[in-house]
N, C-alpha and C positions, 0 to 999 in steps of 0.2 A: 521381519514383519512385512507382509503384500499390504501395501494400500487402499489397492484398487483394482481391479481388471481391466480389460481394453477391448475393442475389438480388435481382428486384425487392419483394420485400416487405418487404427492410432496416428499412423504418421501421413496420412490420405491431408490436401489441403482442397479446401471446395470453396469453388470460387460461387457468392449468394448475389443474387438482387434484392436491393434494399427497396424496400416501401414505405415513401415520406408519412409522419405521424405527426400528432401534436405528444407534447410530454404533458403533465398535470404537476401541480404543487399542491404539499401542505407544509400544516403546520407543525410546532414541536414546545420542548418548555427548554429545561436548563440540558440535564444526560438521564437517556431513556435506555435500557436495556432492550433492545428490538429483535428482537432473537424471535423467527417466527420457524415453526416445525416445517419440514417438508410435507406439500402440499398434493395428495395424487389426482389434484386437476392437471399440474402441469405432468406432460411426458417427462421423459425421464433424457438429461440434457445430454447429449452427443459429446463424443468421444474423440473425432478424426479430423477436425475442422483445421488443425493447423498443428505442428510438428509438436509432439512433446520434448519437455524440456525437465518437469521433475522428473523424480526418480525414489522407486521405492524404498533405499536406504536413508533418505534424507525426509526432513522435513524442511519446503522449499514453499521460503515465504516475501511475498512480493509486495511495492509499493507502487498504487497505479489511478491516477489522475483519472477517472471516468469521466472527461469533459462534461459537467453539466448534466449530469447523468437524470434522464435518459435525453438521448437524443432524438428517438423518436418511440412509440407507442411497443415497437420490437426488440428496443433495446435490452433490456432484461434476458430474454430467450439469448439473445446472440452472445452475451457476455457470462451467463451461466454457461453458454458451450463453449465460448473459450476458457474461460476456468476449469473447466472438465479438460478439455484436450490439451492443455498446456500442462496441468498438474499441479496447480497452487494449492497448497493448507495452509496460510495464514496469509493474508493480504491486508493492508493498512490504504483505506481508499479514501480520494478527496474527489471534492468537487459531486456532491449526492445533492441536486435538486430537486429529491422526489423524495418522501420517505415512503409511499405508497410502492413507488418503485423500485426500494431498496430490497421491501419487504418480499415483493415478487422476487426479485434476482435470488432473496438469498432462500423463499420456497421451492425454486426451481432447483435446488442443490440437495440432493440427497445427504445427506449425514454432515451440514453445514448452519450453523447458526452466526448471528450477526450482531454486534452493538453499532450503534450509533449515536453522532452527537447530536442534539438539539439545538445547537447553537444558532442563533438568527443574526441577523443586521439590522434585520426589523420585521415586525410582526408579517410572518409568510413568506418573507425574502431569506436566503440562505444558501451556502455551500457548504455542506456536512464533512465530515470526516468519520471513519469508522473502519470498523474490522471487521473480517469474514474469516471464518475458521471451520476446520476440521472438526467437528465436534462428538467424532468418536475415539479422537483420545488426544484432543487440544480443548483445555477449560479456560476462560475466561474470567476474569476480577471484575466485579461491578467497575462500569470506565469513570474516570478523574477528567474533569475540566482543567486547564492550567491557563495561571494567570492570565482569566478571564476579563481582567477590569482593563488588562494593558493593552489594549486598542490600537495603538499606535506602532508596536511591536508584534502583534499579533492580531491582527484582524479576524482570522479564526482560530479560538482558541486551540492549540493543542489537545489531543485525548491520548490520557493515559491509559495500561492496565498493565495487571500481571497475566500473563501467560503462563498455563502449567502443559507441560508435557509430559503423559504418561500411557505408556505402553503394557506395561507391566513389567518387562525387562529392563525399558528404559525411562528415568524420570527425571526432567529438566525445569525450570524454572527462570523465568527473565521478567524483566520490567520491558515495554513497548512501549514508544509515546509514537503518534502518526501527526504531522504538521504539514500544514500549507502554507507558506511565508507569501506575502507581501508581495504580489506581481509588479512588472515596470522595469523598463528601463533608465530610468533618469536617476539623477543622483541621489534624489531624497527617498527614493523606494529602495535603494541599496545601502540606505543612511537604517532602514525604519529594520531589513534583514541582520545589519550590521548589529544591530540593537536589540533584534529577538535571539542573534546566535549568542552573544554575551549574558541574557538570561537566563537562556535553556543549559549554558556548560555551566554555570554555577548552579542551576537546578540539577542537575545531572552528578554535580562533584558533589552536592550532600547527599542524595541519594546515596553516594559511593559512601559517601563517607558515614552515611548513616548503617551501613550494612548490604544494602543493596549494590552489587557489585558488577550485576550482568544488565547492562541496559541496551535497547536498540532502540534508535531512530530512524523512522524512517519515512518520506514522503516528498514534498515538492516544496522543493527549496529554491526556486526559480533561479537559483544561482548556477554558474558551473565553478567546480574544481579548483580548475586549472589555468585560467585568468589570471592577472593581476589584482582585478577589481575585487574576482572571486575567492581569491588566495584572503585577500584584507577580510573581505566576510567572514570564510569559514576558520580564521586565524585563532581561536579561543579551542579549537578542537584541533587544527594542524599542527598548533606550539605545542602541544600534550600528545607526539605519538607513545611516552607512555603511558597514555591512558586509556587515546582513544585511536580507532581503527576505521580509517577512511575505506568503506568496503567496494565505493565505488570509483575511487580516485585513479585507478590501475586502468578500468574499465573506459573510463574517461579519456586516459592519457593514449588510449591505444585507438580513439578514435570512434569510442559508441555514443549513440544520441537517443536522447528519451525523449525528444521532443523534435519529430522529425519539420515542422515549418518551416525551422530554425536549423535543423541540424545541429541543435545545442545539446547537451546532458544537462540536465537542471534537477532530476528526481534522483534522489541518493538514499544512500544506505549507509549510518554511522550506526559503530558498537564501541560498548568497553571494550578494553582486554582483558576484562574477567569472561568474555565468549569465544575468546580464540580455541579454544579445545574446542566447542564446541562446532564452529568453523570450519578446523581443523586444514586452515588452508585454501579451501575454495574460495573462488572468487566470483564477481559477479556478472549476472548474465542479461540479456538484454533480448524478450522473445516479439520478434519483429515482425508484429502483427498488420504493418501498415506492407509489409511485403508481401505479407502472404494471405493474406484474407481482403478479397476486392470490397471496395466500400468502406473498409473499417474507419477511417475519417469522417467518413458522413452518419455513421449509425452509431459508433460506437466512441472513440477520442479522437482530440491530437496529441495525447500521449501514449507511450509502450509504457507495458509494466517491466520493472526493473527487479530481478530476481537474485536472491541469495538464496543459498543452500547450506542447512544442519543435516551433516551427512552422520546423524545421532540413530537409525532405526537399525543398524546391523544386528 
């Protein structure tokens, strides 16, 4: 299966001038289905802006902090052209303070629909969470709010869905939840992460145990890896590598940063090992947008998206 076509300048990196904007906010309720068609007021998003990294045998789906998103009035355009020229079909994204915004991003996407959460902190204040997909042969489950009331573990809720993948030759299925934990450094912010990893791997273990066997996490876990501190954290998923598959911990240990400020890794990617076949191995990839796209800090994050690949399309 081709996914897509290119120009020849797909691997072309063009350096842009940013033009300061104001962003806009709305509002939301509990979880809204925000799936808006592709729109042909916008042009049709560019291709060459920075090196591809999918690949047509795979379905390569990434988790990516859009700080605050938008960051200015153009941000929409420039991160629908990075989506196009990197090659994501499923992304699990935080940090949406726009829903107006989101909806432009994901009309600016040809064959791309979007859910998102509604989640507030309070009336018109908020950082969303949601997914962007492929939606000519990635379907989406109306999304799940998860323990919503625990505040204290979870300041935004997690969003769940099923994921179906079908081709016609090929037809896969998974659970996806996308979270944002608990920012900070100090103790009691690593207390409150500590405390939402312990809910979500027991959320997670009846899932399993319920039937549901293929699950992916994926988002900003403000934590790394490979610390002490972060070791204690992610300890509910590290004591279970029969269960569960640290997809980013290799990545980590070899020195990639998804939060270049810091030079930290904090955005990861955990699965069962009911998705190792589907896997099949690969590991994960890190497309270093603050390298290669001038500006990208001020228009677009201070995070890279952190990518895995289902090299499931042969």
């Amino acid at each position: 299966m081709v996914k897509r076509h290119h120009t020849t300048a797909a691997l072309a990196i063009a350096l842009l001038l940013w033009i300061p904007a104001c962003s806009d906010d709305a509002g939301g309720g509990n979880v809204v289905d925000a799936s808006t068609p592709t729109s042909d007021a916008w042009p049709a998003p560019r291709d060459d802006l920075v090196p591809r990294v999918g690949t047509d045998d795979a379905v390569d789906i990434a988790t990516w902090n859009i700080e605050n998103f938008p960051q200015l009035s153009t941000s929409p355009r420039f991160v629908a052209d990075l989506i196009t020229s990197v090659e994501l079909d499923l992304i699990g994204v935080e940090e949406i303070a726009s829903v107006d915004a989101f909806n432009e991003l994901v009309a600016r996407l040809p064959n791309h629909s979007g859910v998102l959460s509604t989640h507030e902190y309070r009336p018109g204040e908020y950082q969303k969470l949601g997914f962007i997909y492929r939606d000519d042969y990635i379907t989406l489950s109306d999304p799940v709010l998860l323990f919503e009331g625990d505040t204290y573990e979870f300041p935004r809720p997690p969003l769940q869905v099923t994921v179906g993948i079908n081709t016609g030759a090929t037809t896969v299925e998974f659970t996806a939840i996308v979270l944002h934990l608990k920012a900070g450094r100090d103790f009691s912010d690593r207390q409150r992460r500590t405390a939402a990893l312990i809910t979500l791997q027991a959320h997670v273990s009846d899932l399993v145990a319920a039937g549901t066997t293929d699950v992916l996490l994926l988002g900003d876990f403000n934590e790394e890896l490979t610390t002490t501190g972060g070791m204690n954290v992610f300890a509910p998923f590290l004591d279970a590598p029969s269960s569960y598959n640290m997809r980013t911990q290799q990545l980590e240990a070899v020195g990639g940063v998804s939060f270049p400020p810091t030079g930290a890794m904090i955005d990861h990617v955990i699965a069962t090992v009911g998705l190792d076949d589907e896997f099949n191995g690969t590991f994960a990839q890190i497309s270093r947008l603050d390298q290669q796209f001038n500006g990208y800090g001020t228009a677009v994050s201070d995070h890279l998206p952190v990518i895995v690949s289902m090299p499931i399309l042969q």
